[in-house]
C-alpha positions in Angstrom: 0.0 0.0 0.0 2.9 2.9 -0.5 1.6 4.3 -3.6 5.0 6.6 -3.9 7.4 3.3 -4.0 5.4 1.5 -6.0 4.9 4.5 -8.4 8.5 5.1 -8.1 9.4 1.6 -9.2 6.8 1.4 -12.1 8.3 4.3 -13.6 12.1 3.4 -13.3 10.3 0.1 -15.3 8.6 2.5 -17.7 12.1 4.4 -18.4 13.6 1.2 -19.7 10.4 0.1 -21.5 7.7 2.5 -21.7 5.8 -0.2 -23.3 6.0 -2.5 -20.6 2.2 -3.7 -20.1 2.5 -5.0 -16.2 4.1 -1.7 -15.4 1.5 0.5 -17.2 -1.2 -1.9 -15.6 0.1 -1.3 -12.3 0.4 2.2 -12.5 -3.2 2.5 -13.7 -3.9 0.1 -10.4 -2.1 3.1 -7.9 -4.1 5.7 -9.8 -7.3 4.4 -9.3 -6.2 3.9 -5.5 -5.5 7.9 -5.6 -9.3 8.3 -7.1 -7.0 10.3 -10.3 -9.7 8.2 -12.5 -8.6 10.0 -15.7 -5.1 9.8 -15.3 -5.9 5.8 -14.8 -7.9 5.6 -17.9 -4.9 7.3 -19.6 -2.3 4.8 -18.8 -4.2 2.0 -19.1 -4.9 3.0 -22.8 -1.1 3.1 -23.0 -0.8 -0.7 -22.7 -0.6 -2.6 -25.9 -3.4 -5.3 -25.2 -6.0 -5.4 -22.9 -8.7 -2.6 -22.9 -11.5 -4.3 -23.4 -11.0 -7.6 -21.2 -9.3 -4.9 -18.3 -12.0 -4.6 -15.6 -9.8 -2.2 -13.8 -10.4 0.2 -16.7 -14.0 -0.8 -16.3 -14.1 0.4 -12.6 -12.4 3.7 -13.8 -14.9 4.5 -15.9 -17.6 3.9 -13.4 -16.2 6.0 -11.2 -16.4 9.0 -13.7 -19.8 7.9 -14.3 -19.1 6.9 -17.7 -21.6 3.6 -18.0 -21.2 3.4 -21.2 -17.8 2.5 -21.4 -18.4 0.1 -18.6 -20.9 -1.6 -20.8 -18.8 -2.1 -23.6 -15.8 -3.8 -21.6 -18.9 -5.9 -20.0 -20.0 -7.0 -22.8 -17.0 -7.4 -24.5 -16.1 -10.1 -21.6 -19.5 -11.6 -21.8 -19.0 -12.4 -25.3 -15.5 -13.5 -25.1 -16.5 -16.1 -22.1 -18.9 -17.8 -24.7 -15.3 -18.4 -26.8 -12.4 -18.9 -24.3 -12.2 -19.0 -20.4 -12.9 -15.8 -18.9 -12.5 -16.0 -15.1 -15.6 -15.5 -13.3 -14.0 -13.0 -11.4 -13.3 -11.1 -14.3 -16.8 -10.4 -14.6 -17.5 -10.0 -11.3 -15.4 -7.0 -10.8 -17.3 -5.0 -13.4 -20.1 -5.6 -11.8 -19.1 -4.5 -9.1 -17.7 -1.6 -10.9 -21.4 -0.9 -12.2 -22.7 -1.1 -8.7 -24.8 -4.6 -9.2 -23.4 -6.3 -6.1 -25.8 -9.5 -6.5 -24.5 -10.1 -10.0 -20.9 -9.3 -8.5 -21.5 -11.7 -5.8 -22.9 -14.8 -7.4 -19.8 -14.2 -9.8 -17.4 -14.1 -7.0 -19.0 -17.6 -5.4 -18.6 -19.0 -8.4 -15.0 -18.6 -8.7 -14.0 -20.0 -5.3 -16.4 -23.2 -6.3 -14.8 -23.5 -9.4 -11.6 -22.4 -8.3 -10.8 -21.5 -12.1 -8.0 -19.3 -13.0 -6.0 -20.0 -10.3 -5.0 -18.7 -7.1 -4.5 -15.1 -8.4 -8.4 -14.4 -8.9 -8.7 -15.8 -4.9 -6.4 -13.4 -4.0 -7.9 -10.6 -6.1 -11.3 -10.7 -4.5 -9.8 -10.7 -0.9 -7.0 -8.2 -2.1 -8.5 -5.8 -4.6 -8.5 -2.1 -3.0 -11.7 -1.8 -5.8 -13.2 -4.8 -3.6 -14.2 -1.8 -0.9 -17.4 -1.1 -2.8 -19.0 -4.6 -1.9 -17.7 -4.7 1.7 -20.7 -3.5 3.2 -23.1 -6.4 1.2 -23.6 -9.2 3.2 -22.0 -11.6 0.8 -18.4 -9.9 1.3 -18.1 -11.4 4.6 -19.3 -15.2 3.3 -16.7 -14.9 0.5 -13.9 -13.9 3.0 -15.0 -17.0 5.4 -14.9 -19.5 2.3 -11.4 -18.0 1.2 -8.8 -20.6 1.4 -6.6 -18.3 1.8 
């Protein structure tokens, strides 16, 4: 949680490889954390792949209030699960981005079922600073009992 470090470190990344995508994601990640929404959606549209399957970008664009953008990453997703694996998770971040914490949640239960897509997606749900908007929903506390983690 030191924003500045982190910052710091993604940027000495970025001046070797401005191009590097984990860099540019996780300096999107720290702007969101500083509510700078804008300045996320900016660097986030600096990375090479990823815009439409990246529900971070999705949760920036709900907190401008632009739903249409978090629409078009949703449905993107939706339609690329009916193709290729697309961790529930995934999709229940944007919906927790758009505010639907029911939809959010039954996501979320699904993925520690399933336990698809690894340990990573676990970890995002009990990690994810963006995972503060569903603490107060009664399912938050049921997913953080069932973690295995």
């Amino acid at each position: 949680k030191d924003n500045d470090a982190a910052m710091k470190t993604f940027d000495q990344a970025l001046d070797i490889d401005p191009t590097f995508d984990l860099a540019l994601w996780g300096k999107g990640l720290i702007y969101i954390q500083l509510k700078d929404y804008q300045q996320a959606i900016d660097v986030f549209h600096k990375r090479s792949s990823g815009t439409y399957t990246n529900w971070a970008l999705a949760n920036a664009w709900a907190k401008l209030g632009n739903r249409e953008e978090v629409e078009k990453i949703l449905n993107y997703n939706v339609g690329l699960s009916k193709v290729r694996f697309v961790p529930p998770a995934v999709l229940g971040h944007i919906y927790v981005a758009k505010g639907d914490k029911e939809e959010a949640c039954r996501l979320f239960k699904r993925q520690l079922e399933d336990k698809t897509g690894g340990i990573f997606w676990l970890y995002m749900i009990k990690l994810d600073p963006r995972m503060d908007d569903l603490k107060d929903h009664p399912c938050y506390k049921q997913l953080m009992d069932a973690m295995p983690l």
